[in-house]
Steps between C-alpha positions, in 0.01 A plus 500: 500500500171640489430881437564731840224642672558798732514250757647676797650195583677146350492217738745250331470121690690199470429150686628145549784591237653182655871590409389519120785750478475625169158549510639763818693685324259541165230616804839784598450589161112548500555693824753722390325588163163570729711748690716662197128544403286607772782633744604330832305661743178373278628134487483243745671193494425161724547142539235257695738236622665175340734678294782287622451159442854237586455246244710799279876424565551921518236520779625192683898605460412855635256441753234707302736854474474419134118572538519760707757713285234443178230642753746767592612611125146501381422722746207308705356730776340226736516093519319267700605134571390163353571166625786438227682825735349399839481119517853425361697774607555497879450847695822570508623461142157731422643727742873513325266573200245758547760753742651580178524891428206661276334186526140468430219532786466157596081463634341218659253498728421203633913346596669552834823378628400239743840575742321870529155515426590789255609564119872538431621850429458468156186351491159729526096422476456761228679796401416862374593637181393829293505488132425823301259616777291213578620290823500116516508271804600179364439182716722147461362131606632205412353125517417335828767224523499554927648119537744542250607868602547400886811314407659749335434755752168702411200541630222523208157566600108513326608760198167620439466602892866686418383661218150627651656667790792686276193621309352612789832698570546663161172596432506880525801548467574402107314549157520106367597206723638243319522126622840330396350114487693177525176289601357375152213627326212326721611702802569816288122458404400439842658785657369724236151377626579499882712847550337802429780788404757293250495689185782269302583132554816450309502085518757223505563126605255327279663605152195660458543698177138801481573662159171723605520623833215297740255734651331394895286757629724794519835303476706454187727194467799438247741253460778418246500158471848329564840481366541808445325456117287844591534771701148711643452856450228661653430847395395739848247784491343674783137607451519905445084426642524192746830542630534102442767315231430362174691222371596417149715165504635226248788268479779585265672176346899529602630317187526758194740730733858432526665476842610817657916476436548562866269216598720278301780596619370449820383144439880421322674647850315245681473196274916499553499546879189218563731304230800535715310452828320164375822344376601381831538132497250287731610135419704281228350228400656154366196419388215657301145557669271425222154652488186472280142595613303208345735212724713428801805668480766554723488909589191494570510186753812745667247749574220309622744349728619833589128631594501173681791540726425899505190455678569223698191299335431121396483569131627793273306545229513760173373547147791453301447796258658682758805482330560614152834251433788229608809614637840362308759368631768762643453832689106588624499926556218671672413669170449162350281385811298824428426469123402132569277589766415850493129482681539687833252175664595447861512152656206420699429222787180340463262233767277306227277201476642213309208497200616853414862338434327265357336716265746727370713187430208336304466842303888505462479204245307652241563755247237754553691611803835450491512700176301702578587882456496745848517849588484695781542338879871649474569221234775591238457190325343370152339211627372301778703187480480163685530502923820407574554312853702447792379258791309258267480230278274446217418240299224545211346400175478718241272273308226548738179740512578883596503580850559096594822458426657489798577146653736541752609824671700473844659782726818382664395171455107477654194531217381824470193474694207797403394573823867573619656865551819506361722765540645621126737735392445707228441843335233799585367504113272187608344659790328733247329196336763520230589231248452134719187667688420233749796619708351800544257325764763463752418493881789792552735708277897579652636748316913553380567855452737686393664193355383389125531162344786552340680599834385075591663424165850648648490371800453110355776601223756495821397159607662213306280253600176703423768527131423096510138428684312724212619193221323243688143495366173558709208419182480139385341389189316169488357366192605535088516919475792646699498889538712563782 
């Protein structure tokens, strides 16, 4: 910690702690020492969205009250939401969430249920709160996924239109207004430049880690990178001449301080009920479903088959890095389906032109891409891993030049032909020019929410012969080198 000033206020901000649970509950302890410290009423304590994140099996097993008891126990004044929260919850497990007692102010300006046309009770644009005599109005937005949102019942709109009229509405009326920012640094920057009136952007979304505070005109911005690894603090002043704040901010790294003992506790409560609820058993198998990133394999033919059949498309088609393992032979649980695909990545129905198939197949033969290492895009993975198919055939040579390797490659029989739309199931994480990027270029996008991949997985497990179609093989190899 650095030395105390005679700050009349400690802003203490976390962001995109992405279910790094431990990291939570050494942040409880940084945010109870603050306050054994400075006192309560000069503390303030808030989180800017993608705390929960349900690749963890705690957060997936307890529908995110796991998260929401750390953010209780540490004592967090105000939250906004992320798209971890908003785009993989539905509204009505948010709304079993955030009606808990002494919850925290939940702000976001720019969502709306779309059955109303208004915020749920427990959902407000900004909120008011006083802190050893100075008053702040603190504003929530959260990224502009509109497409996405509509299906699982919001409304999201323009944020930086949100956020300029709630500025509009507080000014006056409070000492500091402080933006709560899911939007990513290039939007934090631009609102800092296009509304007049913002004295603090606290950022999120992009992972965006500021270890010196940004200043824009008369804006400060912070952010605290992601994972939890730092927490902000941002030391509050009010000009005795001006009447205006001063900011002193840095990031404090989480990992020297031990986890608050009733964090933990709170993390063991729920790592035995999500252990209990994700034992249920989904399928036996007789068989194993092998699966290895760099070939053809089995599981991963199951759920591009899945997409396939999900979507009601010609083709399925997924990066096989999507899953993390085989399945033995004997009982398949839920919690087993989660740890081998954890990434919350929806399926998606695409309308493409034949060369983009084309493409991503060619680019699926060689190494720089299918091991190629991904974040982000919702992917949980390690690597990319080879497209695996449903719908096709394909016959290649591996001995031939990059990118013309292909010799054969027919959908239900006919040639892929390049001109051709073909209508392909697979996930969202492509749309966002992720991994195979040529199928990003689709003529039209139909999105599967709330349902994630591993939800298709389930479904196929049930099906014997789906259990016996993903053995037969889609790739053939021509020539001396086989690698499928």
């Amino acid at each position: 910690m650095t030395d105390r000033s005679q700050a009349q206020v400690v802003l203490l901000h976390s962001n995109d702690i992405h279910s790094r649970l431990e990291n939570a509950a050494r942040i409880a302890t940084i945010i109870a020492e603050e306050r054994r410290t400075n006192g309560a009423d000069r503390v303030l304590a808030v989180d800017c969205g993608d705390h929960m994140d349900r690749m963890r099996q705690e957060t997936e097993g307890s529908d995110g009250m796991v998260n929401l008891e750390l953010l209780l126990e540490a004592g967090y004044e105000v939250v906004t939401l992320g798209n971890n929260e908003g785009l993989t919850y539905s509204s009505e497990v948010l709304s079993n969430l955030y009606k808990q007692p002494s919850q925290p102010a939940v702000v976001c300006a720019n969502m709306e249920l779309t059955s109303t046309g208004e915020r749920p009770e427990w959902m407000h644009p900004y909120t008011i709160i006083d802190k050893n005599g100075i008053n702040f109005g603190i504003i929530g937005a959260t990224a502009n996924f509109y497409e996405f949102y509509l299906l699982l019942g919001w409304t999201t709109s323009e944020p930086l239109q949100a956020i300029r009229a709630q500025v509009a509405e507080l000014r006056g009326k409070v000492d500091v207004i402080v933006v709560m920012s899911h939007l990513g640094l290039p939007l934090d920057q631009r609102m800092a430049m296009e509304i007049d009136g913002i004295d603090l952007i606290l950022g999120a979304h992009t992972h965006h880690l500021l270890e010196e505070p940004l200043v824009i005109r008369d804006t400060t911005i912070c952010a605290a990178g992601k994972f939890g690894d730092y927490i902000g603090r941002v030391e509050i002043t009010i000009d005795k001449m001006t009447g205006r704040p001063l900011f002193k901010g840095e990031c404090i790294p989480t990992g020297a301080f031990q986890e608050k003992a009733q964090a933990y506790d709170i993390i063991l409560k729920y790592r035995e009920i999500s252990r209990h609820r994700l034992s249920r058993v989904v399928s036996t198998l007789s068989v194993p479903l092998t699966q290895n990133p760099e070939r053809e394999s089995p599981f991963s033919n199951l759920l591009a088959a899945g997409l396939r059949k999900w979507t009601d498309a010609e083709i399925g088609l997924v990066n096989s890095g999507q899953l993390l393992g085989s399945l033995s032979i004997g009982d398949v649980t839920s919690g087993e389906l989660h740890a081998l695909c954890p990434s919350p990545i929806n399926p998606c129905r695409m309308i493409i032109a034949g060369e983009y198939i084309r493409t991503a197949l060619e680019q699926s033969l060689l190494e720089d891409f299918f091991r190629k290492p991904i974040k982000g895009y919702g992917f949980r993975g390690v690597v990319l891993g080879k497209l695996a198919v449903d719908g096709m055939n394909i016959t290649y040579d591996n001995t031939r030049p990059a990118m013309n390797k292909l010799i054969s490659v027919k959908v239900n029989g006919e040639e892929l032909l390049d001109a051709k739309l073909y209508t392909v199931g697979s996930i969202d994480m492509f749309s966002f020019k992720a991994g195979y990027e040529s199928l990003s270029k689709a003529e039209k996008f139909d999105y599967y929410l709330p349902q994630f991949i591993r939800d298709v997985i389930e479904h196929e497990l049930a099906i014997p012969a789906s259990l016996q179609l993903c053995h037969e093989h889609r790739w053939h190899q021509t020539g001396a080198i086989q690698s499928n």
